[in-house]
C-alpha positions as CSV (number, residue, x, y, z in Angstrom):
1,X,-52.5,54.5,223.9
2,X,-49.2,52.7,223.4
3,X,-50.0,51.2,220.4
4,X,-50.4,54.9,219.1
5,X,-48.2,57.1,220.9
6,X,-44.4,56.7,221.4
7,X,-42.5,57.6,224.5
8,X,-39.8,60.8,224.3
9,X,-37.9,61.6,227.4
10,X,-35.7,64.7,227.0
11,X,-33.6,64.1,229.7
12,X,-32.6,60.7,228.7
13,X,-32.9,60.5,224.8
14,X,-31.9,62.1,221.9
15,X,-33.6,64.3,220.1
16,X,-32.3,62.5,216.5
17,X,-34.9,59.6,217.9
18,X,-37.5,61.6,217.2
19,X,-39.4,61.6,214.1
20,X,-38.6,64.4,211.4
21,X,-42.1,64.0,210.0
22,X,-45.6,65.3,210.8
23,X,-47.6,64.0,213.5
24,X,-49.8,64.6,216.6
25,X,-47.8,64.9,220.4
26,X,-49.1,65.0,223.4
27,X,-47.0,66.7,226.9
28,X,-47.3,65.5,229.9
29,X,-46.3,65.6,233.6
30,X,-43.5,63.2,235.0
31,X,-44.7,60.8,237.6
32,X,-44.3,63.5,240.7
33,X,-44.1,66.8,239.0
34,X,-46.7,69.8,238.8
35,X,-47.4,72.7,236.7
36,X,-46.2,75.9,238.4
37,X,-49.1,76.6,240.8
38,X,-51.6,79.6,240.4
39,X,-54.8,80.5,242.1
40,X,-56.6,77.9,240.1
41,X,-56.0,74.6,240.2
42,X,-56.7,72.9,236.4
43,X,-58.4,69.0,236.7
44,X,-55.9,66.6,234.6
45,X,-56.9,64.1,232.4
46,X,-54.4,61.0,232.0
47,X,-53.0,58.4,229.7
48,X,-51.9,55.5,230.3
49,X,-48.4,53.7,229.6
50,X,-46.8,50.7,230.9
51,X,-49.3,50.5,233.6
52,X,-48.0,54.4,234.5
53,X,-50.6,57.1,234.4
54,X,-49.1,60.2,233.6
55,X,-51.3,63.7,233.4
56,X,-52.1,65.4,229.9
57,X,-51.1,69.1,230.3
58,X,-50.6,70.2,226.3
59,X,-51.3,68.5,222.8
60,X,-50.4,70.1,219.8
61,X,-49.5,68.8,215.8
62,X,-46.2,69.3,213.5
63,X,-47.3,69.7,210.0
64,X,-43.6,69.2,209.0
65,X,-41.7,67.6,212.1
66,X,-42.3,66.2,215.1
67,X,-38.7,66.6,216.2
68,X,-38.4,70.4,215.1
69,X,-41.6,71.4,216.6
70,X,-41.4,69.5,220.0
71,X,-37.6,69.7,221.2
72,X,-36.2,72.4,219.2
73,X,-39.0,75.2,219.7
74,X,-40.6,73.5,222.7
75,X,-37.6,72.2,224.6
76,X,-35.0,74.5,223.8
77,X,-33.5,78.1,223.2
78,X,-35.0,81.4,223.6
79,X,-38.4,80.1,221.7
80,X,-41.1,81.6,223.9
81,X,-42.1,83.7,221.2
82,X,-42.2,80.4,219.0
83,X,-43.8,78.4,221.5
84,X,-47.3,78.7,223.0
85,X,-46.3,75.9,225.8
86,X,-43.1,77.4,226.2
87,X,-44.6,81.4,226.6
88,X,-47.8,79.7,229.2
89,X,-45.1,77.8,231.0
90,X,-42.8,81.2,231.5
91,X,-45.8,83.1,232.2
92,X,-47.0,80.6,235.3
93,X,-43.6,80.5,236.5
94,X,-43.9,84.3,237.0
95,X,-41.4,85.2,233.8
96,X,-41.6,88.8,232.6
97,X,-41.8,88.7,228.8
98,X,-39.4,91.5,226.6
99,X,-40.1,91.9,223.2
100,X,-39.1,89.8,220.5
101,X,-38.5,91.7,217.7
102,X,-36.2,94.4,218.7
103,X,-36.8,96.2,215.2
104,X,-40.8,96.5,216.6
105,X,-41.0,96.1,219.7
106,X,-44.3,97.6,219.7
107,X,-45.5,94.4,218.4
108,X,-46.9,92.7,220.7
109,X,-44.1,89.6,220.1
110,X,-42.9,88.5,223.3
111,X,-40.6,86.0,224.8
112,X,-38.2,85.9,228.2
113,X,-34.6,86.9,228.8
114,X,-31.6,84.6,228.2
115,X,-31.3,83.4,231.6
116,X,-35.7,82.7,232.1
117,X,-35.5,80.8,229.1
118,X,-32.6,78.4,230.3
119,X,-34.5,78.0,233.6
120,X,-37.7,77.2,231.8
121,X,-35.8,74.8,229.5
122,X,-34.3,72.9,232.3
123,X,-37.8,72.7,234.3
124,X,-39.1,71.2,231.3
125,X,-36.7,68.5,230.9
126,X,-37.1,67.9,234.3
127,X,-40.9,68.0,234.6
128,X,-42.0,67.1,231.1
129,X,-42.1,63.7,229.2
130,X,-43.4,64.1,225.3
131,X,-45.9,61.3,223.9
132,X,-45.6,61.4,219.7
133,X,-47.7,59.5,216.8
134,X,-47.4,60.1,213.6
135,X,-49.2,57.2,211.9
136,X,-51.8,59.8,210.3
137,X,-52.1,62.0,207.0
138,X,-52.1,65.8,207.7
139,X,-55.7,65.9,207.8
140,X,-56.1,63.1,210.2
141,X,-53.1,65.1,212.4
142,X,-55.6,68.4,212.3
143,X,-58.8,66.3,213.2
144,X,-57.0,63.7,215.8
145,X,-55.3,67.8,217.8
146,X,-59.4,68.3,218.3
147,X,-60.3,65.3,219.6
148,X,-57.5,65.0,221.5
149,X,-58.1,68.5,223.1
150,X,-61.6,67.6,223.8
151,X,-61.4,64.4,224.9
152,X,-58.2,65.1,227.4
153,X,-58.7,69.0,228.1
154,X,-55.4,70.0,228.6
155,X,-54.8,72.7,230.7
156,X,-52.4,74.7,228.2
157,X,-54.0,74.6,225.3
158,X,-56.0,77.8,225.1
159,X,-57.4,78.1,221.4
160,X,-59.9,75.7,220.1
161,X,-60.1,74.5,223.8
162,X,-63.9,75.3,224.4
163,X,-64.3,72.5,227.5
164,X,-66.1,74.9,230.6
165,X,-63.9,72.6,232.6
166,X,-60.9,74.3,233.3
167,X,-61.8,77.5,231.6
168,X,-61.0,79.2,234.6
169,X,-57.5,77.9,234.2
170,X,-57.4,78.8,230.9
171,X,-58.3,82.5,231.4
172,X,-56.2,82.8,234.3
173,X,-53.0,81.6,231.6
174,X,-54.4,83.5,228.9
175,X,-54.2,86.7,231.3
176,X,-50.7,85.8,232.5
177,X,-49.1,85.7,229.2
178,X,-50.8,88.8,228.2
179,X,-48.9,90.5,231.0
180,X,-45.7,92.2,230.8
């Protein structure tokens, strides 16, 4: 794992250290922190780093750039409605979602007010660490997301996740972030 995946902390490091190219990423859990709790509880898979093992909770690709995708719509702003980690996150924290295009709000297109969003940017930088690679071509990112989501089951990542563990879980989220 070390040899492929590179370390990102967003509380300590800037986000200009991370690459503005494609690649594969994977989010995970500080050492001591926990998804917001539900009724279910998911089962973690983990990776190990420097002898730490830290729990897999989301993986996901950047076709164009790792640091666009993962700190400025994951990590920052008023991106729920860009974000699926961002918009499960919110939802499990108990965020009500408004609409996101004001000129349809009919839509379906949701994300959270000004002041959820801060709070769910802060809880990530607190909570979150981000693991990024991008030592692959763009259809090595798209094959290595699958294997990667099957092989580690993250909680969070609803589509193309077809593990029956944690399905549950994954209902459960997908239910909360249908709700208003």
């Amino acid at each position: 794992m070390k040899d492929l995946f590179e370390p990102f902390d967003p509380m300590k490091d800037s986000q200009s250290t991370l690459p503005d190219i494609p690649g594969n990423y994977l989010i995970v859990l500080r050492k001591s922190s926990e998804l917001p709790q539900i009724e279910i509880v998911p089962e973690l898979h983990y990776i190990a780093y420097n002898n730490i093992h830290y729990p897999v909770v989301y993986t996901g690709i950047s076709t164009k750039s790792i640091r666009k995708r993962d700190y400025k719509q994951h990590f920052t702003g008023n991106n729920a409605g860009k974000s699926t980690l961002r918009k499960s996150l919110g939802s499990l924290m108990g965020f009500s979602k408004i609409p996101r295009d004001k000129s349809n709000p009919q839509n379906g297109k949701t994300k959270f007010n000004i002041e959820n969003e801060e709070k769910l940017s802060q809880w990530m930088k607190e909570n979150l660490l981000v693991f990024h690679s991008t030592k692959r071509t763009t259809e090595e990112i798209e094959t290595y997301e699958k294997e990667l989501i099957q092989s580690l089951n993250p909680p969070l990542n609803i589509k193309s996740n077809t593990n029956p563990t944690n399905k549950g879980y994954r209902d459960l989220v997908r239910k909360l972030r249908a709700d208003k």
